[in-house]
N, C-alpha and C positions, 0 to 999 in steps of 0.2 A: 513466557520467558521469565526466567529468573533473573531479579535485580538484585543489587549489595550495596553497601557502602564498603570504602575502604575507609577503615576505620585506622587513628592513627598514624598516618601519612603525615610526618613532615619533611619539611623541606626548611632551603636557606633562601628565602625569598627577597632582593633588595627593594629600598626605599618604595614602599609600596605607596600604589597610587600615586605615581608619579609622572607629571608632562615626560618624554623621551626627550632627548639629544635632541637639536636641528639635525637634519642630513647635511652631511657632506655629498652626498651625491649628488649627477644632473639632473632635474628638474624634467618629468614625463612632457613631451611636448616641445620640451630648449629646444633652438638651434642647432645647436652643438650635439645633439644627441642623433639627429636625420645623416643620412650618406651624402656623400658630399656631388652636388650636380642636383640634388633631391629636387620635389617642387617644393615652395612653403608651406609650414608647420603651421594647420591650422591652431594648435595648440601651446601657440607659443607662447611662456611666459607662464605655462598653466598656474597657478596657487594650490596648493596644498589643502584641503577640508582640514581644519585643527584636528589633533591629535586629542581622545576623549582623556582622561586622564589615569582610567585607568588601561589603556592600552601597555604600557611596559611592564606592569605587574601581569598581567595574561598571559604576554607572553614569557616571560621569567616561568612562570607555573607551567603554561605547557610542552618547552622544553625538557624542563624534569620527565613530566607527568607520560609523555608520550614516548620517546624511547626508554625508560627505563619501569615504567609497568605496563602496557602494553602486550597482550598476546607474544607478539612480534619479538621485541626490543628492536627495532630496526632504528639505526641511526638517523637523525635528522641530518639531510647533507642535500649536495647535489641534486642525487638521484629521486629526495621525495618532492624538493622544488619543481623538478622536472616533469612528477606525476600531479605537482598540485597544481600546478601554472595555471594547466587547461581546465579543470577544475573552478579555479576561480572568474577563467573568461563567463567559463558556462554560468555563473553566481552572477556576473556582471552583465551579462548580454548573451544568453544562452538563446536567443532566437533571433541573431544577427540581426536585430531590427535598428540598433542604436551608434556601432562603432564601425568606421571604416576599418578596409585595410592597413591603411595610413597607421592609422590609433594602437589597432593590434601588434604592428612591428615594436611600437614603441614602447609598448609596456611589454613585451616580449624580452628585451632587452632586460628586464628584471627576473626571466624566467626562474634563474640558476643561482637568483640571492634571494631568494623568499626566505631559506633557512639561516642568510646571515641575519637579514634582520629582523626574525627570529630571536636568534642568540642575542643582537643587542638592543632588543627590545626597542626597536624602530623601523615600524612596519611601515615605510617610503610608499610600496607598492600599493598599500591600502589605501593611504591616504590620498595620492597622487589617481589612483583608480576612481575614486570617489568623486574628485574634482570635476576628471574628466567627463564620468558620468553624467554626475550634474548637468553640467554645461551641455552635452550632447543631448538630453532629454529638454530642453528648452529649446533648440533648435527644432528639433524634432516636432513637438506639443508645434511649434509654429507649421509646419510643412502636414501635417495630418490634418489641422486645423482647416488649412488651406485648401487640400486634397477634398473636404467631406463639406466643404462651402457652394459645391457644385454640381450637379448633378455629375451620375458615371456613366461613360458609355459602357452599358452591359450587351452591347448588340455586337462586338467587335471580338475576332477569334485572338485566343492566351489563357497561357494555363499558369500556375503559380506551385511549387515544392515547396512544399508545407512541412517535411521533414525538416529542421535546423541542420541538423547533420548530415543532410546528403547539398547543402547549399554553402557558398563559399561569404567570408566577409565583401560584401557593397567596395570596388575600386575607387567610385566616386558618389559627389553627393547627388548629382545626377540618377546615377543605376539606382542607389540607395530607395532618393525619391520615387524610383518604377517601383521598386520591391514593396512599398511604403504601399501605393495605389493598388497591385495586385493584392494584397492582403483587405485593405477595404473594401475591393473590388467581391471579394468571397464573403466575407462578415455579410454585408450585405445581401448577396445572394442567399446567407443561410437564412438570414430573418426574416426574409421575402419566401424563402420555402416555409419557414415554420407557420407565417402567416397564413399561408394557400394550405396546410394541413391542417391549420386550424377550421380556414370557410369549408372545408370539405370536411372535415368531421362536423360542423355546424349543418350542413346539407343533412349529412345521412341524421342527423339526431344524435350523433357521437360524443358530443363536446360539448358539454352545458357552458354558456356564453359568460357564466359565472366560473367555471375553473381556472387553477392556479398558472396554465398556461395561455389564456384570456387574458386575466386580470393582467398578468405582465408584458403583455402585445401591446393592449387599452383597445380601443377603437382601431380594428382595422378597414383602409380605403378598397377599396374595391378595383381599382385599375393597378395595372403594372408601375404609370409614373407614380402614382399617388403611394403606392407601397416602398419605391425604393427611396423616395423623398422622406419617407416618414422611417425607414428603416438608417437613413445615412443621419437625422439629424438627430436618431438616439444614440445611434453612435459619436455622432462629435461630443456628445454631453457626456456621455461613459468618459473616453479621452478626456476630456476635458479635466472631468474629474479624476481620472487617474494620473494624469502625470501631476496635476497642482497634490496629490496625495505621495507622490513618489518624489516630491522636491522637498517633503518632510523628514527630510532622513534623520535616523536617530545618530546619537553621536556614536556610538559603539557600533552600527552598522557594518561601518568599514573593518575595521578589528574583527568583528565576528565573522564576516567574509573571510577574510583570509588566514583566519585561524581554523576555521572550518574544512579550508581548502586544503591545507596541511592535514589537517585529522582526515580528512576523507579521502587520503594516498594510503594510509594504515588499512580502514576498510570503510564498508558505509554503514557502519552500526558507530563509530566510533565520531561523534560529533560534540563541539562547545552548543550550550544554550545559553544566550541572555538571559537577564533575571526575568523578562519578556515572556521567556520561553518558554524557562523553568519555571513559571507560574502554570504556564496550559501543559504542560509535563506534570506537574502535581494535583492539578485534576483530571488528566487522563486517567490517575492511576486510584485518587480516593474516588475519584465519579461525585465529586461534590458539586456540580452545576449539572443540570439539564441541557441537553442538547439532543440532536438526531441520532445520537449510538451511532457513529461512523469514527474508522480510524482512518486520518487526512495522511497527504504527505506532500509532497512539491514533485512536480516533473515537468522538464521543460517548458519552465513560467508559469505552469499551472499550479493547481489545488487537486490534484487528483484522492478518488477513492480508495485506499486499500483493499478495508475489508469493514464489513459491517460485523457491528456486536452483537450476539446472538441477545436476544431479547430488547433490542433501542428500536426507538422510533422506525428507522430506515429499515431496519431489518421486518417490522411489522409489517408497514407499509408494502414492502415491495416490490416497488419501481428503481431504486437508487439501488446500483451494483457497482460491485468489486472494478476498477478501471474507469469508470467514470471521472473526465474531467470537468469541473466545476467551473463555469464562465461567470456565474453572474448567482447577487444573491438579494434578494428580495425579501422586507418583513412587513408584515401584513399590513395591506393601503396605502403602501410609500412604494416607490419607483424602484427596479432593480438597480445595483452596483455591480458596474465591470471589478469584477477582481483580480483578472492579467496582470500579474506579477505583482499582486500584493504579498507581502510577506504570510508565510503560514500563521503564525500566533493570534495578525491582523483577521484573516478568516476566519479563523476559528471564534473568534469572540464576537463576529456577527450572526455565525452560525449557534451558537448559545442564546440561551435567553428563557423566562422565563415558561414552570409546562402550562403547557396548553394554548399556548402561543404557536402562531402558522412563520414558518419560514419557505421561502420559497425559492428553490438554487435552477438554476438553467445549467441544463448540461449534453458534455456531449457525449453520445456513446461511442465502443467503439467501433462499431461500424458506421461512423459517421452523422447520426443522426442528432437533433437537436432536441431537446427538451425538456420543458418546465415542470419539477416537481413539487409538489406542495405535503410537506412534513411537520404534522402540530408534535411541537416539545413536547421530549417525554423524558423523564428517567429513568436508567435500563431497569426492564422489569426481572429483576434479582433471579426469580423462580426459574427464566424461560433460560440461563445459565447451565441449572442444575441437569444430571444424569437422571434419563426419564425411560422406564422401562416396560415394555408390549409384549405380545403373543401373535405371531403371523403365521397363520394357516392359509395352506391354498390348498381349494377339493378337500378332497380326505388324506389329505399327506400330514406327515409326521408336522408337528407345532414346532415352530422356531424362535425361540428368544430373542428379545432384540433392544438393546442397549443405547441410547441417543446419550452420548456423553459431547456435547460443545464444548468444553470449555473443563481442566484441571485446575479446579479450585480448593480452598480452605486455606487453614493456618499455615505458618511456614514450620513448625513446630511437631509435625509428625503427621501419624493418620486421626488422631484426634483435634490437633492444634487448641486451640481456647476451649475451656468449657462451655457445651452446647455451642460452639463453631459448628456448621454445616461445612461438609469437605467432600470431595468428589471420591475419594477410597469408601468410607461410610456408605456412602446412597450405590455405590457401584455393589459392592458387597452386598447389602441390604437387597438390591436389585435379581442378584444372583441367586442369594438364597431363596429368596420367593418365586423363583423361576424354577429351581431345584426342587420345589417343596413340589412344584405341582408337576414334576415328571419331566420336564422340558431339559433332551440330552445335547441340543444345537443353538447357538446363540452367534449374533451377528452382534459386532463392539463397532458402534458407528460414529468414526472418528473426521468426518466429513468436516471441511470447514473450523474445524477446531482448533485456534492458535495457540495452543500449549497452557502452562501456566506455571503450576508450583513444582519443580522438577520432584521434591520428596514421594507429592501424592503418584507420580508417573511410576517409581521405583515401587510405591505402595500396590500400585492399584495393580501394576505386573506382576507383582506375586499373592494377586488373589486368582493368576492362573497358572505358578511356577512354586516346585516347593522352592524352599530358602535357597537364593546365591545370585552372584553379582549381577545387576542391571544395566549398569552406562557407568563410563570410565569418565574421569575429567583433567584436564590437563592444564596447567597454569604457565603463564608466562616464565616463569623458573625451570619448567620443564617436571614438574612435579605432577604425579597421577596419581589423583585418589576414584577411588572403587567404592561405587555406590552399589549398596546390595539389601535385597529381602533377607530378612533377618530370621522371616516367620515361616518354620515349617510347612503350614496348615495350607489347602488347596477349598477354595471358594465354589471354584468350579472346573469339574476335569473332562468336560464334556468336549465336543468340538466347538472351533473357534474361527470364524472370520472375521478379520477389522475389514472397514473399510475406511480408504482414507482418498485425499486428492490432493491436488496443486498449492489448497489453501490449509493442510492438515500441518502443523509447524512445532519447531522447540519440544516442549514438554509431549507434545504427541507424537510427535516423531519417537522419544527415547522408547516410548511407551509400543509405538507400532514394531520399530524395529528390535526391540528386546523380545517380544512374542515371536518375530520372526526369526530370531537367532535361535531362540531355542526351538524352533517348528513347535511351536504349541498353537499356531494358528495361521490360516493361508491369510497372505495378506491381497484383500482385492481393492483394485483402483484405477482411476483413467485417467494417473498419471503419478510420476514421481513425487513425492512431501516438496513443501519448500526446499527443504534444503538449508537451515539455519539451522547450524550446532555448533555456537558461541552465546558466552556467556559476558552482558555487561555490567560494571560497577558505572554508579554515578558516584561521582567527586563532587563534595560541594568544596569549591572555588574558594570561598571564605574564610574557611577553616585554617586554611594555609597562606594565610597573609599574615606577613610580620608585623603589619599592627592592624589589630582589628580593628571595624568601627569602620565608617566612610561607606561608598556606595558596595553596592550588592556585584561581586563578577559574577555571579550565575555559576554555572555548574560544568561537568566533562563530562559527559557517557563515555565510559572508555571500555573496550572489548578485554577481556584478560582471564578467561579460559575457552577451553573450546573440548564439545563432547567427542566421545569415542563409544560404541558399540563396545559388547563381549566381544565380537568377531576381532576388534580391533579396529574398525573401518569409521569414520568418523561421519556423521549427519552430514557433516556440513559440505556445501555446495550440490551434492547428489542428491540428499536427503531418502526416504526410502525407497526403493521401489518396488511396483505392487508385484507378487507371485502371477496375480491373472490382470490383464492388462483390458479394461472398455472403455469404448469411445467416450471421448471428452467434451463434457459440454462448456468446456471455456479453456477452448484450445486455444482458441486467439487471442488470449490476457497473455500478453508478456510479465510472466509471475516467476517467483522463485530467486532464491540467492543467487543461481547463475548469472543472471542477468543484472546484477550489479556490479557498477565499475567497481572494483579492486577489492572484489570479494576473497577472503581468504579462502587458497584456495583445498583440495580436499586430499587430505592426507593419512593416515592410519601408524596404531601403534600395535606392539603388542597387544594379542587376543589375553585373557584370562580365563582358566579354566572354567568351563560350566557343562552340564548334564543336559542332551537334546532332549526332548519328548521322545517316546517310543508312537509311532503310529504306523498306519498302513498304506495309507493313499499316495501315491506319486503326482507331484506337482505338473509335469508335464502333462501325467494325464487329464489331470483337473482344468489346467490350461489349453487343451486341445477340444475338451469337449465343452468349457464355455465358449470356446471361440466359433463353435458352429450351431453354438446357438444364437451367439449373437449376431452370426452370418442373416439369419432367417428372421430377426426382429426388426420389422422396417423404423421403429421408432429410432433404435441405436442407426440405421440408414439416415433417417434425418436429423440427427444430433452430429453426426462426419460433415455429412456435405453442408449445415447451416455453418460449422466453424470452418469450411473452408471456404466459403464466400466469404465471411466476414474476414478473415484473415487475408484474403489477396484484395479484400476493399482495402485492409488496411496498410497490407503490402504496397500496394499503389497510392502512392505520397502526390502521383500530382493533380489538381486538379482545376479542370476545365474553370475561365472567367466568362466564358460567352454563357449568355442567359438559356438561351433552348438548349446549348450542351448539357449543362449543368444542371437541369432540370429534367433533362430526358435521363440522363444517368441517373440520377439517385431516385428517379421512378423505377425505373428495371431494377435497379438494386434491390431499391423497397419489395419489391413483386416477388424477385429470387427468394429473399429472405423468409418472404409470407408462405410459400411456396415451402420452404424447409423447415417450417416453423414445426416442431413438435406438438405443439401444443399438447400439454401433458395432463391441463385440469379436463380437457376434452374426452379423454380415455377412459375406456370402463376398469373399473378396480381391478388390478391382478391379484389380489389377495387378502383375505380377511384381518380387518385388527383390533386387535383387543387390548387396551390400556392395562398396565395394573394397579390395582387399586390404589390409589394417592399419586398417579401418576396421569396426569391432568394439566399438559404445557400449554402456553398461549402458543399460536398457531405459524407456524413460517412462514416465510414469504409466500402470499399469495398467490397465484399460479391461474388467476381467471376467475374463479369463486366468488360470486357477486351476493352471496346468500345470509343476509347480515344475520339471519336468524340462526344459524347455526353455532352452537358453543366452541368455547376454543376445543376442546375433547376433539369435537365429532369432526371440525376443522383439520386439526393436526391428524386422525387418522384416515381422512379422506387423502391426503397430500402425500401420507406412506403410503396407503394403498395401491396411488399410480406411480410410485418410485418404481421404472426399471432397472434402474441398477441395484436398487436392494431385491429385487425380484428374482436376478440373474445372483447375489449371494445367496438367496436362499437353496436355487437351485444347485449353487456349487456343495451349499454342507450336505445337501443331499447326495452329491458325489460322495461326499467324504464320507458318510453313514454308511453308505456301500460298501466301502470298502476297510471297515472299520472291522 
């Protein structure tokens, strides 16, 4: 994705850094604020968490800042109060574990002034939410305490919904305390299974008593009581230490809640960071600290996976994938830490650290399962970024080019950027004509997993298979549309073309995938639509626009404020593209994709601009009819369907059993289904010969079984192509297309 500043933004900012006004308002909790007959207000009298001081200069800045540069301009009123409200429940108690019903009315009642006081830069809601919070998580810390001081009866039939959102707020402290016990009730049961997969990989010889899943169990007992006694009193000590760590709240806390919550009614690209924040924001992006090469994010209290960076740690390794939620993090010889609703920035700075150093995260996948990985620090390895290019023959059939682009990089400065800069147009080029020199008329542009990057190189790199003309439209909060286009006569390569792209192909590859497909210069094949992200954000530093400088740091705004368009007209965003020839998905069951965000902008189109198709011969439906029986006949594509849809209706199915032999006989069968559909893809004999090109020599993808330390990353990386079925089934589609050429 492309970032910016907005440069020169001012504003008329008051008395900055300034305490706000007392409220006039009532007091969350009063008396006087319950219906009249009510029962008592456990919350009466609440106190207010002080106001940090610079809370009325924030919001002063982002009233401006948000409706009037903003994609959108949509007013701050009512109606965004009304989209932020729930928004901020979910920031405050998104897993109904902490607030009654009761609580919920009553800050409810602030639903439809969050944007006043906004405007008078006296966030009540914040601060009153805070209070409450507080207070309700000391309650709690006592009643969990309690709960996990006893043993459980795991012998007894109940099941627990595990979804937040198909479950309603606790009516009383009562029900609360059941929900409270059902949830320990499962914890427990999971770390009582991880244990029993552990003695049983220790049986077969599986598990060396020494791995990263070992070492964070410690010692396990050997009977059922001795297991759930030792699984319930790690648990009280996680608890323990997460809530005395969540009674630390910063002072800006509250303020960045519900300023957030308001940004995140506009869309969910558009967020406040703390200076907190904006510090691991400014190492995401220079990569100036080691860590695992994963990009984190929050979902419901979690620390969940995005996506890993092509060449970090995570992505060598292997085990750690895209949806993965992060329960627990461990650093090498010291005791894991529950991380349940640690703040992001917090995680992230335990997950950093020095390379060469072992981190070890416990996590859950999504089909359920539990597991300890162990990931020694590394710093993304630069190289395994870059556009890396092959030669794949199968039999005696025609040679096919084959293009591994991860990642659009270089300067932002054109297709050279910096002197001696490496840039992904260069090595893509470079790529091309050394494929050209040696006769090669079919090339496969493998856009798999690629999160975009420097939009110039995307416009570049499309017309080293387009003569000159327009690439991707952009449109600005003003309503102003600039037209971004190849400049450069000259054709790279005019030979035939398939991208391939998937779920995780995003931004800068999307412009890239669907500009070749506007102009049919190449079938686009995939097993499943792009992201679907085509908006463009600036970051605001906060600072810049205080009326007097100096004092503490407000952090920063990512604010949304263009959004792409196609030639056709048609814009990325939310659809993102979709493939010409459509194969089964092996991460069907990741709820990915812009759709799937609350208050995604949604997908709309402008005028096309003119541009010039390709001239070719092959009809797509034909192309599309005859990979589709091929891939009827490939049992591998058969078990890459049916393992995503086990996992999908495991994951479908939110409740689950408390009784110990339930519980255990189910996610045995689960386990069996699963192994049963496993592809197992390092297993497979090669479909196809590969041959590197010279200086093209990547460290090796994610593993896939390959126990064979002896093997170079080379012979590595084209052993992992060679059993790609989906690149198997491109090469056979250019062979359609050669046909009929």
């Amino acid at each position: 994705m492309t970032r910016s500043l907005l440069l020169g933004l001012a504003i008329a900012v008051g008395a900055a850094c300034t305490s706000p006004p007392a409220t006039n308002g009532p007091h969350v909790g009063s008396s006087s604020a319950l219906a009249s007959g009510s029962s008592p207000d456990p919350a009466v009298d609440l106190p207010e968490v002080p106001a940090d001081k610079r809370e009325q200069t924030l919001a002063e800045i982002a009233m401006v800042l948000l409706p009037d540069r903003h994609l959108l301009r949509r007013p701050i009123d009512d109606a965004v109060s009304k989209d932020a409200f729930p928004r901020y429940l979910e920031a405050i108690d998104g897993a109904k574990l902490l607030l009654l019903q009761e609580h919920v009315d009553l800050l409810s009642k602030y639903s439809d002034r969050m944007d006043d006081e906004l405007r008078a830069g006296d966030l009540v809601l914040a601060r009153k939410g805070a209070a409450l919070v507080a207070r309700r998580r000391k309650e709690i810390a006592k009643t969990v305490a309690e709960i996990l001081s006893k043993p459980l009866d795991l012998n007894v039939d109940g099941n627990l919904e595990t979804d937040p959102e198909k479950r309603k707020f606790a009516k009383t402290e009562d029900e609360l305390k059941a929900r409270w016990r059902d949830v320990l009730k499962l914890q427990v049961l999971e770390r009582i299974q991880q244990m029993d997969e552990i003695l049983e990989a220790r049986a077969k010889k599986k598990e060396p008593e020494d791995s990263a899943a070992a070492k964070a169990l410690g010692a396990i007992p050997t009977t059922f009581e001795g297991k759930e006694e030792k699984a319930r009193k790690e648990l009280a000590t996680r608890y323990e230490t997460r809530f005395t760590r969540l009674a630390d709240m910063e002072s800006l806390e509250p303020a960045e809640q519900f300023i957030n919550a308001i940004a995140s009614a506009y869309d969910p690209h558009t967020t406040y960071m703390a200076p907190s924040e904006k510090e691991n924001f400014d190492i995401a992006i220079t990569g100036q600290l080691q860590g695992i090469g994963a990009a984190l994010g929050e979902q419901d209290h979690y620390v969940v996976v995005q996506e890993l960076i092509p060449g970090g740690a995570s992505w060598q390794q292997g085990k750690l994938a895209a949806g993965d939620l992060i329960l627990a993090v461990a650093q090498e010889g010291k005791d894991a830490v529950d991380v349940t609703d640690m703040p992001l920035d917090k995680v992230v700075s335990m997950i950093r650290g020095p390379k060469g150093t072992v981190v070890s995260l416990t996590v859950k996948k999504p089909e359920g399962a539990i597991e300890t990985i162990a990931i020694k620090r590394d710093v993304v390895k630069i190289e395994a970024t870059y556009a890396r290019g092959a030669i794949l023959e199968r039999g005696k059939g025609d040679k096919i080019g084959y293009v591994y682009l991860p990642g659009i990089y270089g300067g932002l400065g054109g297709p050279t950027g910096k002197p001696g800069e490496r840039n992904a147009t260069d090595d893509v080029r470079a790529i091309l004509e050394s494929l050209k020199k040696k006769g090669i008329q079919n090339v496969i542009v493998d856009l798999r997993g690629n999160g975009g990057g420097i939009l110039s190189h995307a416009r570049d790199i499309s017309g080293l298979f387009i003569p000159k003309g327009p690439v991707v439209q952009a449109r600005a909060s003003d309503g102003d549309i600039e037209v971004l286009a190849d400049a450069d006569p000259s054709v790279s390569f005019d030979g035939n073309v398939v991208v391939m792209v998937d779920r995780f192909s995003a931004s800068a590859a999307e412009i890239l995938a669907g500009a070749l497909q506007d102009y049919e210069r190449a079938v686009i094949v995939g097993t499943s639509a792009t992201h679907g992200k085509g908006t463009v954000q600036a970051v605001v530093e906060l600072d810049a626009l205080k009326a007097t400088p100096g004092g503490d740091s407000l952090g920063v705004l990512k604010l949304t404020t263009q959004q792409y368009f196609r030639v056709n007209g048609a814009s990325t965003q939310w659809r993102g593209v979709a493939p010409d020839i459509l194969l089964p998905d092996p991460a069907s069951f990741v709820d990915s994709g812009e759709r799937t965000l609350p208050h995604s902008i949604p997908w709309t189109s402008v005028e096309p601009v003119e541009y010039k198709k390709s001239a070719h011969q092959w009809k797509l439906a034909d192309l599309a009819a005859a990979s589709q029986e091929r891939v009827k006949k490939q049992s591998v594509f058969g078990k890459v369907e049916a393992f995503g849809k086990i996992v999908r209706a495991r994951r479908e199915d939110t409740v689950e059993p408390l009784k110990a032999s339930t519980y255990f006989d189910e996610h045995k069968k689960s386990k069996a289904e699963l192994e049963a559909q496993d592809p197992k893809l390092a297993d497979t004999k090669p479909l196809f010969q590969v041959s590197a090109l010279d200086g093209s020599a990547p460290p090796p993808p994610p593993p896939s079984g390959d126990k064979d330390k002896k093997k170079n990353k080379l012979d590595a990386w084209k052993d992992e192509l060679a059993r790609d079925p989906w690149v198997d089934e491109a090469i056979s589609v250019l062979g359609d297309m050669a046909k009929k050429k």
